[in-house]
C-alpha positions in Angstrom: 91.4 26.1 296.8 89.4 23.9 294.3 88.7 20.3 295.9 88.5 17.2 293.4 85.6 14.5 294.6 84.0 11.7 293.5 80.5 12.9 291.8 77.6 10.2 292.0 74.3 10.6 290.3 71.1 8.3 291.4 68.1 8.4 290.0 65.5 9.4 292.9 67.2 7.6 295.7 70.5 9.7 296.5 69.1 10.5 300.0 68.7 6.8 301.0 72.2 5.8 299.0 74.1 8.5 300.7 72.9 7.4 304.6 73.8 4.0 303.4 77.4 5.3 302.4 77.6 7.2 305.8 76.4 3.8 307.6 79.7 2.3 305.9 81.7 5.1 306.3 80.9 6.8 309.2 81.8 10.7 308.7 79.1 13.2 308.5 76.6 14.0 306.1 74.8 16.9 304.4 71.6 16.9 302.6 69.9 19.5 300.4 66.8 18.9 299.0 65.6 20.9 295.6 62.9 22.3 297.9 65.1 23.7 299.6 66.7 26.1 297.3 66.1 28.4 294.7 66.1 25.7 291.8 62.3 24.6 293.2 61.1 27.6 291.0 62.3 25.8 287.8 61.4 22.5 288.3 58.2 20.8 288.9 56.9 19.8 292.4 57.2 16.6 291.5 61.0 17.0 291.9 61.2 19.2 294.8 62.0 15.8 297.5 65.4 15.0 295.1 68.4 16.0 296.6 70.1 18.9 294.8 73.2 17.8 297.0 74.8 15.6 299.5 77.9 15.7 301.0 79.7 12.6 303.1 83.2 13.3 304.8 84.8 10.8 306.9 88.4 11.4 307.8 90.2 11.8 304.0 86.8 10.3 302.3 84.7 12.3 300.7 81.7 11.9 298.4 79.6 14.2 296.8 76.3 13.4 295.4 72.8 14.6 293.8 69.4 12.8 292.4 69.1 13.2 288.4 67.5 16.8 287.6 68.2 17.2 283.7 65.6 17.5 281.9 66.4 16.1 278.9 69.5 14.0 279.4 68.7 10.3 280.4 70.4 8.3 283.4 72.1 5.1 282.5 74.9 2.9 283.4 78.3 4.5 282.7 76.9 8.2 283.3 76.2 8.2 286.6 79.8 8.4 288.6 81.9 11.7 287.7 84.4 13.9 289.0 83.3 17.1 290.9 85.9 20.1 291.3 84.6 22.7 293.6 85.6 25.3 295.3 88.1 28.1 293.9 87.5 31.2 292.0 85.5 31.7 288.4 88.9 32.2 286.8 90.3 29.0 288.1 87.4 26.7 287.3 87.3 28.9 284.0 90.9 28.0 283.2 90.1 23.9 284.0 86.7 24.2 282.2 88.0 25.3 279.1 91.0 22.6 278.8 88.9 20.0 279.7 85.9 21.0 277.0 88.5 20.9 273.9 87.5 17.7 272.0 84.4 17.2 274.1 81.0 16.7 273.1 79.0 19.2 272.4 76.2 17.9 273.5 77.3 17.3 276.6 78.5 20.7 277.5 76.9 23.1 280.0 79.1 26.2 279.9 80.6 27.5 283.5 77.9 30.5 284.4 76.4 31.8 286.9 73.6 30.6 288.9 72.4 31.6 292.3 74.5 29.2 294.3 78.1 30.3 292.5 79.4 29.3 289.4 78.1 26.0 287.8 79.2 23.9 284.7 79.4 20.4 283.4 80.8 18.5 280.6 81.7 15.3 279.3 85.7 15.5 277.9 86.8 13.5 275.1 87.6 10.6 277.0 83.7 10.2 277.6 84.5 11.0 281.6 81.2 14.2 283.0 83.2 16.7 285.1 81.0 19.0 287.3 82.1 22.4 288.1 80.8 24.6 291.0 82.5 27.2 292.6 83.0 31.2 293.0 80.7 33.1 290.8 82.2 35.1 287.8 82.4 39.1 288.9 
């Protein structure tokens, strides 16, 4: 089943955002920190305390949630708040992926591939809205 969630980006301060959310909220609230996984060996130490992703569920809430990582794309006002489907096979995000990415900028596309945690993509539709992509890797 792919889930559809609000995706926030912050800018080195996700871990401290996110416990204020669950302060709000309530719910319960996971953390994973680039040093943490296998993405520490491509990025510099210096980004190894940024959180590669949160999670917050309270009852039908849900928000999902990472510091900045790209390396080349720059953090402002307007690009930090997306949706985020996860869950659900290759094919299926595939299928969505591929809709979504007609008209979009090009520059703005990460194309659905593999990566050691599943499937990962991202893209910015015509409309200007980022979509995030993570789910079941392609076989």
């Amino acid at each position: 089943m792919i889930n559809l969630t609000p995706f926030i980006l912050f800018d080195g301060n996700c871990a401290e955002a996110m416990a204020f959310y669950q302060f709000c909220l309530n719910g319960d609230l996971s953390i994973t920190r680039v040093a943490d996984t296998p993405m520490k060996n491509q990025l510099p130490p210096a980004l190894h305390q940024r959180v590669a992703h949160a999670y917050l569920k309270s009852g039908a809430i849900a928000l999902s949630a990472t510091d900045w990582l790209h390396p080349t794309r720059i953090a402002r006002q307007g690009n930090t708040v997306a949706m985020y489907l996860n869950g659900g096979t290759y094919k299926e995000l595939r299928t969505i992926f591929d809709r979504l990415a007609v008209g979009a900028d090009q520059a703005l596309v990460d194309d659905l591939k593999n990566m050691p945690f599943g499937a990962y993509g991202h893209l910015a539709d015509k409309y200007g809205i980022h979509w995030f992509f993570q789910g079941g890797k392609e076989i």
